[in-house]
PLY file of the C-alpha trace (Angstrom):
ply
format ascii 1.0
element vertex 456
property float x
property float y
property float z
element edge 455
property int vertex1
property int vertex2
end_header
48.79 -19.56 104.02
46.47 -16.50 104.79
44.57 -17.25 108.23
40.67 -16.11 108.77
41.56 -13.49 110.63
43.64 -11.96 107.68
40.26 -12.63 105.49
38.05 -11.64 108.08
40.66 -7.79 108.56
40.56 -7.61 104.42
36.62 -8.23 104.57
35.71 -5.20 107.09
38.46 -3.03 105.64
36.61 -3.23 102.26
32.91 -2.64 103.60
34.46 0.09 105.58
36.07 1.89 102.59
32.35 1.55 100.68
30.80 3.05 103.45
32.77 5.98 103.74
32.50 6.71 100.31
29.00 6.12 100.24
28.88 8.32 103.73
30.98 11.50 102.06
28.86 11.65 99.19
25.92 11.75 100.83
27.08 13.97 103.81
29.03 16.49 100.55
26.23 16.07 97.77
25.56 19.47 96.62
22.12 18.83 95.01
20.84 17.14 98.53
21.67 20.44 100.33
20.42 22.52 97.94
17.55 21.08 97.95
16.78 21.45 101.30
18.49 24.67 101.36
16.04 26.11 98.17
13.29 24.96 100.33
14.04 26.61 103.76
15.14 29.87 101.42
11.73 30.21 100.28
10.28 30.54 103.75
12.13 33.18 104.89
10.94 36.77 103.94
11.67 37.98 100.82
14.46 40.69 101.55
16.14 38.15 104.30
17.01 35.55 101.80
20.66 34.55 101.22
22.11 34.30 98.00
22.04 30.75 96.69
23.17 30.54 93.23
25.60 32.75 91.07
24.19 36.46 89.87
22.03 36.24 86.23
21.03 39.15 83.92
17.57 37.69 84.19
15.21 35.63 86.59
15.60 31.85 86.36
13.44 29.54 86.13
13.69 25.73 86.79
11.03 22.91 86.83
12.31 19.32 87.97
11.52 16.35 87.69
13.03 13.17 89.09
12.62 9.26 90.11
11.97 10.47 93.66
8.83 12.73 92.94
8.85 14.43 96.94
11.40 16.02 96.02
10.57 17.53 92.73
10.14 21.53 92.76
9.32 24.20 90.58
11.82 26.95 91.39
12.58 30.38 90.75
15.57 32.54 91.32
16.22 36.17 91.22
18.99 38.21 89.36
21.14 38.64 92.89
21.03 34.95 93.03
18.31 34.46 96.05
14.76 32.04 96.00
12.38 33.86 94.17
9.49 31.44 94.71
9.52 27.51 95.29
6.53 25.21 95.12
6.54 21.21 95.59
3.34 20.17 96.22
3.10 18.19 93.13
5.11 15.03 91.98
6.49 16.41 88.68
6.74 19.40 86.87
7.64 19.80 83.72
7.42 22.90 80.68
7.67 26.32 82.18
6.43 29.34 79.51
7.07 33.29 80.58
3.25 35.01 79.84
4.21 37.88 77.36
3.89 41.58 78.89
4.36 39.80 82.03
7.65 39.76 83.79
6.57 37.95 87.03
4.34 35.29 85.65
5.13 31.87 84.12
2.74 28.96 83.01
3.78 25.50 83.61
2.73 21.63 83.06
2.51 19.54 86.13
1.32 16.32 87.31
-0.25 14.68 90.71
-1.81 11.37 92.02
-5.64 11.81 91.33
-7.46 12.10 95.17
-10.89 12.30 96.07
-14.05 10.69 94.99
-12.54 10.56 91.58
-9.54 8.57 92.91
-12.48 6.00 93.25
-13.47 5.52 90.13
-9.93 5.31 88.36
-9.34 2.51 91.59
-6.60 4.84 92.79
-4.40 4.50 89.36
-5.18 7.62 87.69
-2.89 10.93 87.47
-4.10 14.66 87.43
-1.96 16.26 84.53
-2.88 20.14 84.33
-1.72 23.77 82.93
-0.85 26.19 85.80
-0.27 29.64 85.83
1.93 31.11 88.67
2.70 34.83 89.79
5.96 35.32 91.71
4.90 37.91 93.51
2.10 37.16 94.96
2.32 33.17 94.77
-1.22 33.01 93.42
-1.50 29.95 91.88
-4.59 29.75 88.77
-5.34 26.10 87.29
-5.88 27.01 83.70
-6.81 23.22 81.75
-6.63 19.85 83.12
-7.75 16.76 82.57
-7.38 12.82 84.26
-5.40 10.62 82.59
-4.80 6.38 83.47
-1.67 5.78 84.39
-1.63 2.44 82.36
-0.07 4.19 79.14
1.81 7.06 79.44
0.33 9.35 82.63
2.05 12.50 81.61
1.78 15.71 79.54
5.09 16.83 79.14
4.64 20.07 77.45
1.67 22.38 76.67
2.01 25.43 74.89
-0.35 28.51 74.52
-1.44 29.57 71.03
-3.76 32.75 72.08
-5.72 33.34 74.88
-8.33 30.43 75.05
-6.66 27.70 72.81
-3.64 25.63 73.86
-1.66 23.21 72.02
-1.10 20.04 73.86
1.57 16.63 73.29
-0.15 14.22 74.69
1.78 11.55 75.99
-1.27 9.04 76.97
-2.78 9.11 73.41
0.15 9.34 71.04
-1.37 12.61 69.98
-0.98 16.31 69.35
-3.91 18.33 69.69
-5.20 22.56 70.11
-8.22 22.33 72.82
-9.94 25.54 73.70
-9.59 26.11 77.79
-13.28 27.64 77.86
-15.56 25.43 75.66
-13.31 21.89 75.68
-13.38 21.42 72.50
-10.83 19.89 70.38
-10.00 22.16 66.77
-7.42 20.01 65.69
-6.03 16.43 65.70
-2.95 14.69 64.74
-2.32 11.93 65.98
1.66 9.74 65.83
-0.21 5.86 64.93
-0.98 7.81 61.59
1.99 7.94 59.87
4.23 5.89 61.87
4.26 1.70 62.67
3.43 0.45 66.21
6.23 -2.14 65.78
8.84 0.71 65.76
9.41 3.20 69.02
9.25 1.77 72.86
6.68 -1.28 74.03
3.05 -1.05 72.21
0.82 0.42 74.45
2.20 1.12 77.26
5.00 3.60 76.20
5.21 3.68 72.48
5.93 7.12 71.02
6.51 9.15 74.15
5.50 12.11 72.73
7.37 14.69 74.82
7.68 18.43 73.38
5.17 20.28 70.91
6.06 23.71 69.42
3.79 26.04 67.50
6.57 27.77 64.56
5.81 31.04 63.46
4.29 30.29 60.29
1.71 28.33 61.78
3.47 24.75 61.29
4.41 22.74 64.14
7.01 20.99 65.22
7.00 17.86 67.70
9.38 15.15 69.19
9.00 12.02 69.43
11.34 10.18 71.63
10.90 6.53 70.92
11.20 6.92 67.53
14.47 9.25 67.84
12.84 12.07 65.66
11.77 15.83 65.80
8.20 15.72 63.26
7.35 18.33 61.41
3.49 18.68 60.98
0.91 21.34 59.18
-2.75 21.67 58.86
-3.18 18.41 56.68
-0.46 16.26 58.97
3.32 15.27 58.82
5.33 17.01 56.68
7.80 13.66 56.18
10.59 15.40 54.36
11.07 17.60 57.08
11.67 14.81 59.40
14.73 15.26 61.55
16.45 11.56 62.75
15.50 7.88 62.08
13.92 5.06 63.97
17.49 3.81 66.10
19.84 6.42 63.85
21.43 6.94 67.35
24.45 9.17 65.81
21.54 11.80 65.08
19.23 11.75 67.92
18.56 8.67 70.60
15.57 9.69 72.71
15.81 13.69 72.56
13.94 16.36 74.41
12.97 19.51 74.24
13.86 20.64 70.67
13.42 24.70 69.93
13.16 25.98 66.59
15.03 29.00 64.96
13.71 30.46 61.48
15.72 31.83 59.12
14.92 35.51 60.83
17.39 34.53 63.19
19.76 32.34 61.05
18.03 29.22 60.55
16.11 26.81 59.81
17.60 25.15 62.88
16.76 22.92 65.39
18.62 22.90 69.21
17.39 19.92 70.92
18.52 18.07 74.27
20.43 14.74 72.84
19.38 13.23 75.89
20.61 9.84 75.43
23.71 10.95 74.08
24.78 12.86 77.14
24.79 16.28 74.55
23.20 19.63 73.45
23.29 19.37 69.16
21.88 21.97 66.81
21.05 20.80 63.21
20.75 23.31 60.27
18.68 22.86 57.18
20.41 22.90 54.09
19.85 22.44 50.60
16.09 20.62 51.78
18.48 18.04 54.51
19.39 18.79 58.36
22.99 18.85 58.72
24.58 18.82 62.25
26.01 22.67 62.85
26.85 22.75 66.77
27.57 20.15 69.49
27.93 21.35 73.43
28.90 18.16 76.18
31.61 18.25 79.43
32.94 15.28 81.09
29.51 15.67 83.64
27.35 15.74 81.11
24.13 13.51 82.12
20.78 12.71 79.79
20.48 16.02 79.19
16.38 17.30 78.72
16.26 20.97 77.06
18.53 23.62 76.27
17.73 27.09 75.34
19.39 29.46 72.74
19.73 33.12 74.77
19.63 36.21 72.73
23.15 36.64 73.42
23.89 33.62 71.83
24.42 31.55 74.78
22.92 28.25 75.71
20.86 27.54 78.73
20.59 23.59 79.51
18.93 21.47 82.00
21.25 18.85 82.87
18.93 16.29 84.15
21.00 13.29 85.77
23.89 15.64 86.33
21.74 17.67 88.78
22.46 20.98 87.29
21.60 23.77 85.09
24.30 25.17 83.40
25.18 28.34 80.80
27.54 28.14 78.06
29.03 30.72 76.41
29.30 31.14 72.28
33.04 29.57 73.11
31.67 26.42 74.98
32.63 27.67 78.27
30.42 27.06 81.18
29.90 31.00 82.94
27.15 29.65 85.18
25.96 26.83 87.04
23.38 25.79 89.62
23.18 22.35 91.65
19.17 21.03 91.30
17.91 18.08 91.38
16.92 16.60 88.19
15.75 19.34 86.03
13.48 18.91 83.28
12.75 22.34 81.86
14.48 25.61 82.40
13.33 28.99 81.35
15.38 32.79 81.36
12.89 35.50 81.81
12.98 38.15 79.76
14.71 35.88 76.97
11.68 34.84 75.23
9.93 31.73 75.19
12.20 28.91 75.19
14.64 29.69 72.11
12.57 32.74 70.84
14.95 35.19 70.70
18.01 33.47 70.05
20.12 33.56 67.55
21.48 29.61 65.26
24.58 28.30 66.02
25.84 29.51 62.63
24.77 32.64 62.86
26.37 33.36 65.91
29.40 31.10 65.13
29.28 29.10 68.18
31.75 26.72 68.85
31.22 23.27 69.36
32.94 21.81 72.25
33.19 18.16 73.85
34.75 15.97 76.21
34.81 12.30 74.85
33.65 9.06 77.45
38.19 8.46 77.40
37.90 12.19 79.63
35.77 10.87 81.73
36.30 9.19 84.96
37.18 5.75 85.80
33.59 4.30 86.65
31.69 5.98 84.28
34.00 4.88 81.85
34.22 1.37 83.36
30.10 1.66 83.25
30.08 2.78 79.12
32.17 -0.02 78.53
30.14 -2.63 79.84
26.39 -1.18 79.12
24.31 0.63 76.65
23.83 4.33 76.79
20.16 3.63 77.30
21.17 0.99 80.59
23.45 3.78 81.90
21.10 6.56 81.70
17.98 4.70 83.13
20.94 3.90 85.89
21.39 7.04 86.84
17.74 8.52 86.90
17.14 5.98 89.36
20.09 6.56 91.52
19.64 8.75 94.54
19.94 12.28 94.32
23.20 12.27 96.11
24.68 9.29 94.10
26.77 9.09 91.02
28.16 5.87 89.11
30.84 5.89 91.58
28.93 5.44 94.82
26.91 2.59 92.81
29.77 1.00 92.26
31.12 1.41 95.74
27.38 0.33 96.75
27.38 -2.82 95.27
31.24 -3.38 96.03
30.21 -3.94 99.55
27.13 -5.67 99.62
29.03 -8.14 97.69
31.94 -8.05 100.19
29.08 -8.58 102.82
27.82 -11.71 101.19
31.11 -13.26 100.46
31.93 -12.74 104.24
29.00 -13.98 105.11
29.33 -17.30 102.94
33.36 -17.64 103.85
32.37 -17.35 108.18
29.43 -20.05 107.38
32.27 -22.18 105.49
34.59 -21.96 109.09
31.46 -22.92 111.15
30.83 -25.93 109.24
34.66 -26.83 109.43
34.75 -26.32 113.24
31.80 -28.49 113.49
33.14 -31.32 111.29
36.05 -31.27 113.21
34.82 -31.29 116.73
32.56 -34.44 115.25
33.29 -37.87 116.92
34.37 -40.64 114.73
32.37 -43.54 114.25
33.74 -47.06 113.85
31.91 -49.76 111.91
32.48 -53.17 112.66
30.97 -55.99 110.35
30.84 -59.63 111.87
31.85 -61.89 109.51
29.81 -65.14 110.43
32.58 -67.69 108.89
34.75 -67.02 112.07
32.83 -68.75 113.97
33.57 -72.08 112.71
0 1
1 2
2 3
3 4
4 5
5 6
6 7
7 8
8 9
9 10
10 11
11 12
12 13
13 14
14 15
15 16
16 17
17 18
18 19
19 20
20 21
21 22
22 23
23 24
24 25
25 26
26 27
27 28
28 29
29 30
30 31
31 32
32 33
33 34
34 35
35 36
36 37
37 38
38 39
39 40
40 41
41 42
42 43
43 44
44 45
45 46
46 47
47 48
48 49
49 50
50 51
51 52
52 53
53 54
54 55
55 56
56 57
57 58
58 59
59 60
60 61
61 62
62 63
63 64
64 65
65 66
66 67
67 68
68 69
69 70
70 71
71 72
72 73
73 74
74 75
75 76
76 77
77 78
78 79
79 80
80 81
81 82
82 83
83 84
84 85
85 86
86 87
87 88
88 89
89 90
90 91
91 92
92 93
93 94
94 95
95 96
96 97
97 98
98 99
99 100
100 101
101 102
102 103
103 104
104 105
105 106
106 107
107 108
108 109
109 110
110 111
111 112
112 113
113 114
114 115
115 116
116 117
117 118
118 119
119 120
120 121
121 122
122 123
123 124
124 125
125 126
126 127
127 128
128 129
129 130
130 131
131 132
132 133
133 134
134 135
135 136
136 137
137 138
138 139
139 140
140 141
141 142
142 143
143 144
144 145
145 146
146 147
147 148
148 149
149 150
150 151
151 152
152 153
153 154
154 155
155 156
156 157
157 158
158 159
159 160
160 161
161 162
162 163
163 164
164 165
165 166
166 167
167 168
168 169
169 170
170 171
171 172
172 173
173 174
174 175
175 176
176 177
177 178
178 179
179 180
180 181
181 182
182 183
183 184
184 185
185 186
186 187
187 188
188 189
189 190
190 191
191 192
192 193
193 194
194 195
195 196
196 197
197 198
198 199
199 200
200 201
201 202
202 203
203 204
204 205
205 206
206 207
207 208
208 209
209 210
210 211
211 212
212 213
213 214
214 215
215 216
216 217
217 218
218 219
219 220
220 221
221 222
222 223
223 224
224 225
225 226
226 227
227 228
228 229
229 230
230 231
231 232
232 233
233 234
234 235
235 236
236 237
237 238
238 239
239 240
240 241
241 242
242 243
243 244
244 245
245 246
246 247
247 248
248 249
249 250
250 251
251 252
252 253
253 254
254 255
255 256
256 257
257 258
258 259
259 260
260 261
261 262
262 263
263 264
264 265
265 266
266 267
267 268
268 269
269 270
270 271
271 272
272 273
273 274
274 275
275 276
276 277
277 278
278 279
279 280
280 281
281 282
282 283
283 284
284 285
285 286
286 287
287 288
288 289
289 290
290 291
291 292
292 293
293 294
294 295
295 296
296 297
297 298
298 299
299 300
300 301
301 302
302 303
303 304
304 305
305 306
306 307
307 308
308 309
309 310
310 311
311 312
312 313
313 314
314 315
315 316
316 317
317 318
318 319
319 320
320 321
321 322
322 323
323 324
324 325
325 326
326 327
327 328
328 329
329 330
330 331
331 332
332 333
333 334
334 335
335 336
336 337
337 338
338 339
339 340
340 341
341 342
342 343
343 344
344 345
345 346
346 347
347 348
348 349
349 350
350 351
351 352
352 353
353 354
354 355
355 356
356 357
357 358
358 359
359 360
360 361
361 362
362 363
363 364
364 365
365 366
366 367
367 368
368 369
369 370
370 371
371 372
372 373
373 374
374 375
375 376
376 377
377 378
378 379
379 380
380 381
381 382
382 383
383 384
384 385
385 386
386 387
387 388
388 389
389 390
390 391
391 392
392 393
393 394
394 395
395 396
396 397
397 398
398 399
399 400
400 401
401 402
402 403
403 404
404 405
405 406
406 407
407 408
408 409
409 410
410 411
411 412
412 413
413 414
414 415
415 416
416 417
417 418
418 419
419 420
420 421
421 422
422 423
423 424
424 425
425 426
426 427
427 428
428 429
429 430
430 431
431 432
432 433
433 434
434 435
435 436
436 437
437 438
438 439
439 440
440 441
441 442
442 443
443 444
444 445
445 446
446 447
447 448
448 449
449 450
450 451
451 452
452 453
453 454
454 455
């Protein structure tokens, strides 16, 4: 028979063990340090700094955005590998564009809680989502379009892109819509907007996150290209509105896209029509070329790390740049599949090469360059995360994850709620000994009935 004090030994080994593990990953994390590490970097004169991240051909830029918006940061880092610039004074950032002709200047998409008199009049529940243009070497900062936007549907722009020097095209996250506003006179040119051409029943909850509409592209022959990401589908869309046939994924045709990011377009210049777009839900990078009027799946890029991933970039050299989002990490991959580079940050949402191009501008299609596809299936993977697949969705997991702490992974979760478990069943087995000690230490009372008939 196995005594309490066996029980109570097995109890604190347990929560012991999930504390450590909890402890070393915490104390280890590479993202946590590096974040504070990017920060303290960027205070130190320029030619002092220490090199933080592996040598590039090219500046990098990285703009994050995560559950715990203190820590989000828009970073930059140099060739040698050192903090060019680092800014987190707002709570997300998000698309990061090089200016042409400029080599130190990037414009980006942010957000922050609304303050001030107008914080009043919203009763504290608006956000301030704005276009910001940035010069690295000065660190003068220019707000170049804003506007305020409730946070009861949707508070974010996600991406913004420039068409020419006054207009800008906008996804619109708030109002379902895509739209070119000109920065000087406000106006609105041009409209489209999702409700139009697609059912309210379909997507995410109607109206408080229904189409997400998270990436807008101008193509170069004047078309544009947008993604919806609760409808699983990259829209094509010209002057007169969606071009249907174009249409890349289905409403839940998960084996295509499930709730993508960031998609780039490649003309046929360049080897295309294709499309390389962050599969985010599917843990992968996928490139789709057009064919004979249908998109057929050409390239496919995941490792066993890979986490809700949220853009990837074609280089000129044919490599692939990716933001790594719940992985906490940017990575490089060469035409052969072969991560070459790779930086710990915390939740990246958008990461830009300078002197690449704009996003996938310069690079080359999959086909073209004959990239190699390369992937680790969930059976690679590690014990919890494939203990985690087997039991959830891929939506469950991922939403898991973004919410985790920085420092945490599927495995510290699980070690996380393997002891607070062990905690409550020691609790409930050391109430269950009290109560026995007590019964036992209980006099016992004799009742004696008087039966009336003896008395005769």
């Amino acid at each position: 028979m196995v005594s309490p004090k066996m029980y109570r030994a097995f109890f604190a080994a347990l929560i012991l063990l999930c504390s450590a593990t909890v402890g070393y990953a915490y104390a280890t994390s590479p993202v946590r340090n590096s974040v504070g590490e990017y920060h303290d970097q960027s205070n130190v004169p320029l030619d002092q700094r220490e090199s933080v991240a592996p040598q590039t051909s090219g500046i990098t830029v990285v703009a994050g955005h995560g559950m715990d918006g203190e820590e989000s940061a828009l970073v930059a880092f140099a060739r040698n590998g050192t903090v060019l610039y680092h800014d987190d004074a707002y709570t997300g950032y998000f698309d990061v564009d090089p200016i042409p002709n400029e080599s130190m200047t990037v414009e980006y998409t942010a957000e922050k809680p609304l303050s001030g008199p107008r914080a009043k009049a919203c009763d504290a529940k608006c956000t301030l989502s704005f276009v910001e243009r940035v010069n690295f070497t000065t660190g003068e900062k220019t707000r170049v379009f804003s506007r305020v936007i409730p946070q009861d549907r949707g508070a974010n722009w996600h991406d913004v892109d420039r068409i020419d020097d006054e207009n800008l095209l906008v996804g619109d996250i708030h109002q379902d819509q895509v739209y070119v506003v000109n920065t000087t006179t406000n106006i609105t040119s041009w409209r489209w907007d999702a409700q139009d051409d697609f059912p309210i029943t379909e997507g995410g909850p109607y109206p408080v996150d229904w189409a997400h509409l998270n990436d807008v592209e101008r193509l170069p022959d004047g078309r544009y290209m947008v993604s919806l990401r609760n409808q699983d589908q990259v829209v094509f869309l010209n002057e007169s509105g969606l071009m249907e046939s174009w249409t890349l994924g289905g409403e839940d045709n998960f084996s295509v896209l499930y709730e993508q990011h960031n998609p780039d377009y490649i003309p046929e210049s360049r080897g295309g029509p294709a499309v390389v777009v962050a599969d985010s839900v599917n843990d992968r990078v996928v490139e789709f070329q057009r064919e004979d009027g249908e998109w057929k799946q050409s390239w496919e890029w995941s490792d066993s790390d890979t986490v809700w991933t949220r853009d990837a970039d074609r280089l000129p050299n044919g490599h692939t740049l990716i933001a790594d989002t719940n992985a906490n990490r940017v990575v490089e991959v060469n035409r052969q599949g072969q991560i070459i580079w790779e930086l710990p940050i915390y939740s990246p949402y958008d990461v830009e090469r300078l002197g690449a191009g704009d996003e996938s501008a310069r690079g080359p299609s999959a086909t073209q360059a004959e990239l190699r596809s390369a992937t680790e299936p969930i059976a690679d993977r590690g014990i919890y995360e494939r203990s985690v697949h087997a039991i959830f969705s891929k939506k469950t997991v991922s939403g898991m994850w973004f919410v985790l702490p920085m420092w945490a992974g599927l495995g510290e979760l699980v070690a996380a709620v393997l002891g607070v478990l062990a905690l409550l069943v020691w609790g409930v087995f050391e109430l269950r000994e009290l109560n026995l000690k007590i019964e036992t230490k209980l006099p016992i009372r004799v009742s004696r009935e008087t039966n009336d008939d003896e008395h005769f």
